[in-house]
C-alpha positions, 0 to 999 in steps of 0.5 A: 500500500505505501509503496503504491501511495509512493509511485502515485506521489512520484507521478503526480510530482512528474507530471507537475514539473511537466505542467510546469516546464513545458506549459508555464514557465516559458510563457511567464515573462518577467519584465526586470528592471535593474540599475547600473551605477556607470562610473564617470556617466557622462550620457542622459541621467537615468537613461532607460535602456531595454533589452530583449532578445531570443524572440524565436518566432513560430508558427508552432506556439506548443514547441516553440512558444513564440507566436506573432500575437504572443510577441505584439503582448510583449511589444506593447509592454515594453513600449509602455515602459517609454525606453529611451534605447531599445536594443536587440541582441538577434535570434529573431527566428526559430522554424527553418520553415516558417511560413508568413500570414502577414507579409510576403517572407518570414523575416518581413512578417517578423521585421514589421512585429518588432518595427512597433517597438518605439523608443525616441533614441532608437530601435538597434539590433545585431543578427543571432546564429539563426537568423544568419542560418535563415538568411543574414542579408534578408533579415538585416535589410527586413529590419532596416525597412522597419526603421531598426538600427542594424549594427554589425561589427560597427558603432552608431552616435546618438549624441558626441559621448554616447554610442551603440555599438553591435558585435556580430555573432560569435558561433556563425562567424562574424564576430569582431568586437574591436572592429566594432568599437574601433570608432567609438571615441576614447572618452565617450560612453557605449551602450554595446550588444552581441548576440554571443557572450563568448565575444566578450572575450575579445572586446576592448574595455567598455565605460558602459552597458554591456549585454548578451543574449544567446543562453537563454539562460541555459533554459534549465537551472538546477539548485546547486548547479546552474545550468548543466548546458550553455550552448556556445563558446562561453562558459557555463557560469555565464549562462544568466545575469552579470558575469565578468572577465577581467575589468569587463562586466557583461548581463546575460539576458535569458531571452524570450523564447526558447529553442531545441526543447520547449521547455524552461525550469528556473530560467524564465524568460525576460526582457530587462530595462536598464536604468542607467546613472552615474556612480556615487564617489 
């Protein structure tokens, strides 16, 4: 008899945690804010930087989470925070066979959804690996029509001491973090994304916000643990939120959506506004 009332709590158990990381958690957005003290700040006082990435949109909610009236949710939200930056660290796309109800291709469906995010500085975006393995040129010229900032190994002035500066993704390929911040200059402030966090490795030092996407977190985070995979060149410890190397600091967006399993445990997905300022002393 207790060994029966055992197998049924152990189903039970198994079944919720299925419920949970299949059917809840990837669909449980959290909207974070977080406040970064920038030493020597010399950009707008509490400039609002939002960042949202691994959007991933399908035409297969049940596996891939993200569909377009999933997204418009989403966009909403984050115009209605009033960012004065919006930044976009690619993986806009996650079917190889994604078939547009809304316009002629899947990257012009795609490029229109988030040409509705609205922010006064801007609407910048570098390319993911699936993106490039849909078709780079497409995808960039598909965002560029909808007035987003495409950056790839190069810097954009929003005024003379602030920059966005895109690096290219690291495991297609295009990654060249000192070409890309070869035109920022030396005094002034960047606000710079990669697609890959691996690329931080070689990016020259940053007075700034640093972000990344690509992880999602690892999708699955055990206690004690952290996540077992991190896809990538990066290290696994590198998988969420703030990491260093050397006098260089990063954040690891979770992103949006999800890729390979549908699923997310103690990973949810995120989009991040930043508040920028200058540090005390």
């Amino acid at each position: 008899m207790w060994r029966r009332f055992r197998r049924l709590a152990l189903l039970v158990a198994v079944l919720l945690v299925l419920v949970w990381t299949v059917g809840i958690e990837p669909r449980w957005v959290a909207a974070r804010e977080i406040e970064v003290a920038v030493p020597k700040w010399a950009g707008p006082p509490g400039l609002k930087v939002a960042v949202a990435s691994d959007w991933h949109f399908t035409k297969r909610p049940l596996r891939r989470v993200m569909t377009v009236e999933r997204a418009r949710r989403i966009v909403a939200e984050i115009n209605a925070a009033r960012p004065d930056v919006i930044l976009l660290p690619g993986d806009f796309i996650a079917d190889a066979d994604y078939r547009p109800e809304h316009a002629a291709t899947p990257e012009d469906e795609i490029a229109q959804e988030l040409g509705r995010l609205k922010a006064p500085l801007g609407v910048f975006a570098v390319l993911g690996n699936h993106d490039w393995w849909h078709d780079g040129p497409r995808f960039m010229a598909a965002l560029r029509r909808q007035g987003i900032v495409v950056l790839e190994n190069e810097a954009r002035a929003i005024d003379a001491n602030l920059w966005v500066v895109g690096v290219g993704d690291h495991s297609t390929g295009h990654s060249r973090p000192r070409e890309a911040m070869a035109g920022v200059p030396a005094r002034a402030q960047a606000l710079v994304m990669m697609h890959d966090p691996a690329s931080l490795f070689d990016l020259p030092p940053v007075q700034g916000l640093v972000v990344a996407a690509h992880t999602h977190g690892g999708q699955i985070r055990l206690p004690f643990i952290g996540a077992p995979v991190v896809p990538g060149a990066a290290p696994r410890e590198w998988a969420h939120g703030w990491v260093a190397h050397g006098d260089r600091q990063m954040y690891v967006t979770s992103g949006l959506g999800v890729s390979i399993l549908p699923v997310r445990f103690n990973s949810r997905p995120e989009w991040v506004l930043f508040r920028l300022a200058g540090a005390m002393g």
